[in-house]
Each structure stands twice: as structure tokens, then as C-alpha cells.
C-alpha positions as CSV (number, residue, x, y, z in Angstrom):
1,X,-10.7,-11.1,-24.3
2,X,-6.9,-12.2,-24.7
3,X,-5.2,-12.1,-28.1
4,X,-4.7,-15.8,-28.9
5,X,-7.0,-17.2,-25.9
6,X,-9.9,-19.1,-25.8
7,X,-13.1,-18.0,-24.2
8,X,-12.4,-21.5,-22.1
9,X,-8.9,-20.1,-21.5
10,X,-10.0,-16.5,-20.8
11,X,-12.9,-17.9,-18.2
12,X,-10.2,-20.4,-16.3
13,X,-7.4,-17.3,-16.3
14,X,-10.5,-14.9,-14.8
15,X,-11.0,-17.5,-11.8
16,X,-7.8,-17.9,-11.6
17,X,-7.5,-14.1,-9.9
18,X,-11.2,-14.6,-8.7
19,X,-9.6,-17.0,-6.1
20,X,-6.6,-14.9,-5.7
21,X,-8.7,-11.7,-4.6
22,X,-9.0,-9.4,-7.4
23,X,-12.0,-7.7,-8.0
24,X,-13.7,-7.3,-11.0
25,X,-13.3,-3.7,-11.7
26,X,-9.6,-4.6,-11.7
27,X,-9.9,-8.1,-13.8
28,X,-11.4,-6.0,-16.1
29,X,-8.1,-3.3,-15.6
30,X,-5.6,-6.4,-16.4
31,X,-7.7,-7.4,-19.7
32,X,-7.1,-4.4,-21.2
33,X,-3.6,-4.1,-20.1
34,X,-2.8,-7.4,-20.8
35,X,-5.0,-7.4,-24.8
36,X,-2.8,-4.2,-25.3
37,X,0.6,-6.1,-24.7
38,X,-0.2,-9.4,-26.5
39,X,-1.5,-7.0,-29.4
40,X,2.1,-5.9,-29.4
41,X,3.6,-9.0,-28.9
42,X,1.6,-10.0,-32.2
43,X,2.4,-6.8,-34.2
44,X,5.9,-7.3,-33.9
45,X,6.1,-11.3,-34.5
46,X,7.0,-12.3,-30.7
47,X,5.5,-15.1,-29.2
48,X,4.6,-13.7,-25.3
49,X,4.9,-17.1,-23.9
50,X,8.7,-16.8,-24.7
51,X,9.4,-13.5,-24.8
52,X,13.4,-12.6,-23.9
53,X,14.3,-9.8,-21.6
54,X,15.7,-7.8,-24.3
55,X,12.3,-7.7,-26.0
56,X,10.4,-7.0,-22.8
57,X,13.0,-4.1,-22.9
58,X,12.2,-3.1,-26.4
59,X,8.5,-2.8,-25.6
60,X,9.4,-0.5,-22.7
61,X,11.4,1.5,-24.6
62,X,8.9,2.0,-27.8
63,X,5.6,2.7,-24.9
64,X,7.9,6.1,-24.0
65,X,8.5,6.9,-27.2
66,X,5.1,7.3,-28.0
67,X,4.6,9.3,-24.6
68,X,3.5,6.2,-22.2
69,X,3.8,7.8,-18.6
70,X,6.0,5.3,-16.1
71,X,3.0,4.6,-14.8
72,X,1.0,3.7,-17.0
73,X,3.6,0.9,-18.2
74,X,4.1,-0.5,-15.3
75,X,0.1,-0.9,-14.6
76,X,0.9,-3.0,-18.5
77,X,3.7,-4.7,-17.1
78,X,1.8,-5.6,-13.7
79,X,-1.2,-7.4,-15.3
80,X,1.0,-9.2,-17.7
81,X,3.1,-10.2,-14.9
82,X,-0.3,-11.6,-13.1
83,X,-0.7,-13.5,-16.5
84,X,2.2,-14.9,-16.7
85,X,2.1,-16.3,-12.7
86,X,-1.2,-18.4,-14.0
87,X,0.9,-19.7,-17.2
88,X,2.9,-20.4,-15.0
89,X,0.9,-22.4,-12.8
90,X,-0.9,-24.2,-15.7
91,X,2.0,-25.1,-17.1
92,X,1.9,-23.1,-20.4
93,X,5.2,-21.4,-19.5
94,X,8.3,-22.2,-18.1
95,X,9.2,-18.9,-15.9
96,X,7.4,-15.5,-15.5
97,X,10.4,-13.0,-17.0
98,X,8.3,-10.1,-16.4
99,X,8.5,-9.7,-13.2
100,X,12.0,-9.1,-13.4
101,X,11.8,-5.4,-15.0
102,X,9.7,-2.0,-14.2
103,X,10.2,1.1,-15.1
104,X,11.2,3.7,-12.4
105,X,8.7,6.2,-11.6
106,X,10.5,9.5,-11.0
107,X,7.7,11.8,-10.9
108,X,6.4,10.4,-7.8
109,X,5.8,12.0,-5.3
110,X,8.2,12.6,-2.1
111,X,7.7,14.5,0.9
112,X,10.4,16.9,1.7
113,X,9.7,17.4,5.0
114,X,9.4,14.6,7.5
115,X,8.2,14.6,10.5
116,X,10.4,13.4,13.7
117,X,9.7,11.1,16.3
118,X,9.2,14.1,18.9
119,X,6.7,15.8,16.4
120,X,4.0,12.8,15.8
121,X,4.3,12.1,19.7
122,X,3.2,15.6,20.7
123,X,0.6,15.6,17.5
124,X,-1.0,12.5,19.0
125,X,-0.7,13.6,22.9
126,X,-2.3,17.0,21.7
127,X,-4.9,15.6,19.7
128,X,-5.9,12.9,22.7
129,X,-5.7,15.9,25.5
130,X,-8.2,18.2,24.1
131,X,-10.8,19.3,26.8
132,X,-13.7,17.7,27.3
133,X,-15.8,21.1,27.3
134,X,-15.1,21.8,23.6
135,X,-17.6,18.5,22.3
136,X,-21.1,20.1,21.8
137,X,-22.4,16.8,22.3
138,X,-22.2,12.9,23.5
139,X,-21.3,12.2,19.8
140,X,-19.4,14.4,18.9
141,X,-16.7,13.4,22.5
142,X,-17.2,9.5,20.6
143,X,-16.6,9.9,17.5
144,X,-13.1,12.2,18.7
145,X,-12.7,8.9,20.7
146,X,-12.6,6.8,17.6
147,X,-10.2,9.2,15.5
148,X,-7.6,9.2,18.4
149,X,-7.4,5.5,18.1
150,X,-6.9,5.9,14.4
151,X,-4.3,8.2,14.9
152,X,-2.5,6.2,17.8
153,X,-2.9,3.4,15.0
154,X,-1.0,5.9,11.9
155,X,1.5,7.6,14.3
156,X,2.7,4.4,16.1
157,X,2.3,1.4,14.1
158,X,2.3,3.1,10.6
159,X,-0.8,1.5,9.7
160,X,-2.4,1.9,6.3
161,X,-6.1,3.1,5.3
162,X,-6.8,-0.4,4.0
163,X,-5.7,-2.1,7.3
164,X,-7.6,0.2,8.7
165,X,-10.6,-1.3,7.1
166,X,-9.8,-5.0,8.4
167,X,-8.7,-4.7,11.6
168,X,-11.6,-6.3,14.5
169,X,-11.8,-5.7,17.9
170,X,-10.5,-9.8,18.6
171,X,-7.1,-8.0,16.4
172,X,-6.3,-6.0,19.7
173,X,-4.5,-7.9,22.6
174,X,-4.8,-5.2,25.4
175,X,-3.4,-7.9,28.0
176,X,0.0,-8.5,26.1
177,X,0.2,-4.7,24.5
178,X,-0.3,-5.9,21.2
179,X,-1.8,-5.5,17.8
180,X,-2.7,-8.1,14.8
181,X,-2.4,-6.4,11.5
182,X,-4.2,-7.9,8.8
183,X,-2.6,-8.5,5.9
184,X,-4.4,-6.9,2.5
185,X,-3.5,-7.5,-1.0
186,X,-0.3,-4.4,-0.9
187,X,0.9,-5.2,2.9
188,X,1.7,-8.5,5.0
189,X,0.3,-9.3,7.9
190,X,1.8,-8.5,11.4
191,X,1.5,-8.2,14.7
192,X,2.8,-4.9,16.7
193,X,3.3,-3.6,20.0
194,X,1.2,-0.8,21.2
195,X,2.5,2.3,23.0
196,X,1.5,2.9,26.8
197,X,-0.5,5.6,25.6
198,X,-2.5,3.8,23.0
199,X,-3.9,1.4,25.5
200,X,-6.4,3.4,27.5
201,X,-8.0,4.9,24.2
202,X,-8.5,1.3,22.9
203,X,-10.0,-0.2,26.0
204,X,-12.4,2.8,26.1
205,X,-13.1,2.8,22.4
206,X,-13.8,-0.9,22.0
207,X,-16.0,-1.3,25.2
208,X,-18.5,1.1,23.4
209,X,-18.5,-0.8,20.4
210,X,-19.7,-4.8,19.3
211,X,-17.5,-7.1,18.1
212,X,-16.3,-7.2,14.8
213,X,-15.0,-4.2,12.3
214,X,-12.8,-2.2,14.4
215,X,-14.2,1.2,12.6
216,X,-17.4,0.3,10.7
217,X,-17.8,2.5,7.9
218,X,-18.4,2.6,4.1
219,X,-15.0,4.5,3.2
220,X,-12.2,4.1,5.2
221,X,-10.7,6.6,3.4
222,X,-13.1,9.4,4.3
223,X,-12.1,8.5,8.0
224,X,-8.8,8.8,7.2
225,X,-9.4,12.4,5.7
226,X,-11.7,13.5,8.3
227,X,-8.6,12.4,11.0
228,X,-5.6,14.3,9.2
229,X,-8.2,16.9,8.7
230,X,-8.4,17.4,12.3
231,X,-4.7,16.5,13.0
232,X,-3.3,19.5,11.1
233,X,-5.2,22.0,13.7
234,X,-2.9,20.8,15.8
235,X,0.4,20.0,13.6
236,X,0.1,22.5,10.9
237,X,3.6,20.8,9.3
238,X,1.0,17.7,8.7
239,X,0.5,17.4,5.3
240,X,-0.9,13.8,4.7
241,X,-1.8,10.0,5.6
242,X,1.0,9.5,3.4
243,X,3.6,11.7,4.6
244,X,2.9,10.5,8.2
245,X,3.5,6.8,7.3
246,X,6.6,7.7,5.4
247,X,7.8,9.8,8.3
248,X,7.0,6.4,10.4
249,X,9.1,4.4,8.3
250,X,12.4,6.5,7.8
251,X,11.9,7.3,11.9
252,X,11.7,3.3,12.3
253,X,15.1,2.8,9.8
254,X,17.3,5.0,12.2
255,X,16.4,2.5,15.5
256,X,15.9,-1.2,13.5
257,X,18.0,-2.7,11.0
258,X,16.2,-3.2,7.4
259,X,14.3,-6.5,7.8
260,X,12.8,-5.7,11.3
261,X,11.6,-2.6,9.5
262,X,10.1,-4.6,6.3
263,X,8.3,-6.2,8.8
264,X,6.9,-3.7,11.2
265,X,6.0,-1.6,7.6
266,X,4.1,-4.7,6.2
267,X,6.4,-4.5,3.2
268,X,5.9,-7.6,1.1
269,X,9.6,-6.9,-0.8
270,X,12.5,-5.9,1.1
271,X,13.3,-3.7,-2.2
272,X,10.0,-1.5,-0.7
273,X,11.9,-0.9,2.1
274,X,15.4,0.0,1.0
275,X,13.3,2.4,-1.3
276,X,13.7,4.1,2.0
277,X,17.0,3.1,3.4
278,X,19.0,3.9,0.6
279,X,18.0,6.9,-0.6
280,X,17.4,10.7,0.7
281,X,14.3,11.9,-0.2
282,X,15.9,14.9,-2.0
283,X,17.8,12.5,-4.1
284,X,14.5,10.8,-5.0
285,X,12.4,13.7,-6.0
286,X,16.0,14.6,-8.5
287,X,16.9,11.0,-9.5
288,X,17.4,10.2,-13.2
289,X,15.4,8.1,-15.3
290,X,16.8,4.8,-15.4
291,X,14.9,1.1,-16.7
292,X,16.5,-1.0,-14.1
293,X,15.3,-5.4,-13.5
294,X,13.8,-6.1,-10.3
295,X,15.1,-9.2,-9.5
């Protein structure tokens, strides 16, 4: 599997990120990311268990000469880094330098227009107020009940699609006003207060389901479409899930200071969060390419 690794070696590193809570469609991602950067490691006479930070910047720099997209390096440089954590932890290696460079993605993508605080409230108090008269049927009037708690949940507490897919009826404290957010393998865990308006929704929407999975369904994420779907009937400047959360975010940086934000966003880094802070969304979609260490 690994250049240089035993199969004993390979099977220990493989439940090594078992236990952690990979899955095995991306195990099988990191070996090929990681065989491709050991393979170079090997072509070029470096020994990866103590490779320097100007090397690590040599192999950045020769992956975009050959074309490698930002992306895809960084995917290279993430499984390595997941490596290195284990040879780390069994002692093979004395730090994990990878972690300390990435390579900036400038062609990702950045909403231009945000939506304000005033917009998502009226998207969500539309959405919820629709007359009862326009569901054809009993399901139809339940299942809108369901997608205006999702929306409550994106417009309010910024929540993410797979959040979405872990929260459980015990998460939502309807005495105190509050929320439990699981935390999932890209966001921390947290817990949230819920707007006045959120609260009647809930208690309706949980009392007509059983304990457990808040929304019980195979693909979050075709919930998630089928919501925004909906939402842009009423707020045609809605683009996206992802637009919304940013819009949550910046909206949440103008009325709490950095860290309470990192928090209330589930940001595992505080560098996730300045992402936002720091920079104007114009300036992002123009900045210049730049390797830069994450430290």
C-alpha cells in the first residue's frame, strides 16, 4: 500500500483512522495520496520521515508545474498530514511538519452578494407564514413543517447539512431556548440559542415525530436542496446552502468578536474564521496566488 511499509504497518496505520472515523472510501482516498507522495519522496532521495520544510515546499512547487490544481495538492498534503499524526503517535517521527503548509486555493468560490440580517429574517418569516390553504394534503402541510425547522436551523444558527444529519430530538432544549450541535469530523460541537420564532416550529415538529434523528432521511443533502429550492420562491437573491451560511457568518462577525464567532460557526481553527474577518469577499475572489505555512 505505502512505499516502504509493511503490510503489518499498512494494517495498524488503516485502524489507526478506523478508530478515528474515516471511512473506507476515504482510507482508500489517503493511500493513494499518500503512495503518490512517498513515491516522490523516493524519486528524489528524501527520506519522508524527516523531510524539511523547504522540501515540502519543493514538492509543492514541482506538483504546479506539472499542472496539479491547488486542490488537488492539498487533498496530497492532507492525507500525508493524517500519516504523519499516526507516526507521530507511534513514535516513528518526531513532529508532523506538514501540517504547517497548504497551498491557497484562489479559485474558490466566493459569493458576491451576501445576504443581511433583515433579508434571511423575512426569508424565514415568509417561508413559515404561508397559508395553510395552499398544502393539497396532510403531508404535504408536514413535510413544509419539517423544512421550516431546517431553515430556522440554516438562517439562525448557521448549521451545516452534515449537522443536519446528527442532530436528535433529546439535542433541542425547548425549556432553556437552546440547541446541542453535534460535532462532525469538519465542525465542533456547540450549543446555541434559538430565536423566539424557532421555538413554536420545533415543539410542533418534534411532537409528530419519535425520538431519535431529528430529520430521518437517507441524504441529508437532498433535504437541504429540496429546502433552498423552496426558499428561493420566496428570496429570489438566494443562491445556495452555502451562501446562506456564509452570509451567517460575516452577519455574526459585525455583532461578536472573532472567537465567540469560531464558536457559534463550529470552526475547529480560528484561521477558518478570520478567512472571514479579514478579508472582503471581492478581495478573495481577486487575491494572488501565494504558498503561505499554516502554523
Amino acid at each position: 500500500m505505502l512505499s516502504g511499509a509493511k503490510s503489518r504497518k499498512a494494517g495498524n496505520f488503516k485502524e489507526y483512522r478506523q478508530k478515528t472515523g474515516y471511512s473506507e472510501k476515504s482510507i482508500k482516498s489517503h493511500d493513494y495520496h499518500i503512495e503518490k507522495f512517498t513515491g516522490w519522496c523516493n524519486k528524489n532521495k528524501i527520506n519522508y520521515k524527516t523531510i524539511s520544510f523547504d522540501q515540502l515546499l519543493q514538492y509543492v512547487r514541482e506538483e504546479k508545474t506539472r499542472g496539479a490544481k491547488e486542490q488537488s495538492i492539498n487533498n496530497r498534503l492532507n492525507a500525508a498530514s493524517i500519516y504523519y499524526d499516526w507516526l507521530v503517535t507511534s513514535g516513528e517521527t518526531k513532529q508532523n511538519i506538514i501540517r504547517q503548509i497548504r497551498v491557497r486555493n484562489t479559485g474558490k468560490k466566493v459569493f458576491k452578494q451576501l445576504l443581511k440580517p433583515e433579508q434571511l429574517e423575512k426569508l424565514y418569516n415568509n417561508y413559515c407564514n404561508q397559508p395553510g390553504w395552499s398544502f393539497r394534503t396532510t403531508r404535504e402541510k408536514k413535510l413544509h413543517q419539517r423544512n421550516q425547522v431546517v431553515l430556522g436551523l440554516m438562517v439562525y444558527q448557521g448549521i451545516t447539512t452534515g449537522e443536519l444529519a446528527k442532530l436528535e430530538t433529546g439535542h433541542v432544549n425547548l425549556k432553556d431556548g437552546k440547541i446541542y450541535i453535534p460535532s462532525t469530523r469538519k465542525s465542533d460541537a456547540r450549543t446555541l440559542k434559538l430565536q423566539a420564532s424557532q421555538i413554536l416550529p420545533l415543539q410542533e415538529y418534534i411532537s409528530q415525530i419519535e425520538k431519535g434523528p431529528m430529520f430521518p432521511c437517507r441524504k441529508p443533502t437532498d433535504l437541504v436542496s429540496r429546502v433552498i429550492k423552496q426558499a428561493k420562491h420566496v428570496l429570489p437573491e438566494l443562491q445556495s446552502s452555502r451562501q446562506m451560511r456564509q452570509s451567517v457568518i460575516m452577519n455574526w462577525l459585525k455583532e461578536y468578536n472573532i472567537r465567540q464567532v469560531q464558536y457559534m460557526a463550529g470552526h475547529k481553527k480560528i484561521r477558518s474564521t478570520e478567512a472571514y474577518k479579514n478579508k472582503d469577499l471581492s478581495d478573495l475572489v481577486a487575491q494572488v496566488e501565494k504558498y503561505y505555512p499554516l502554523r
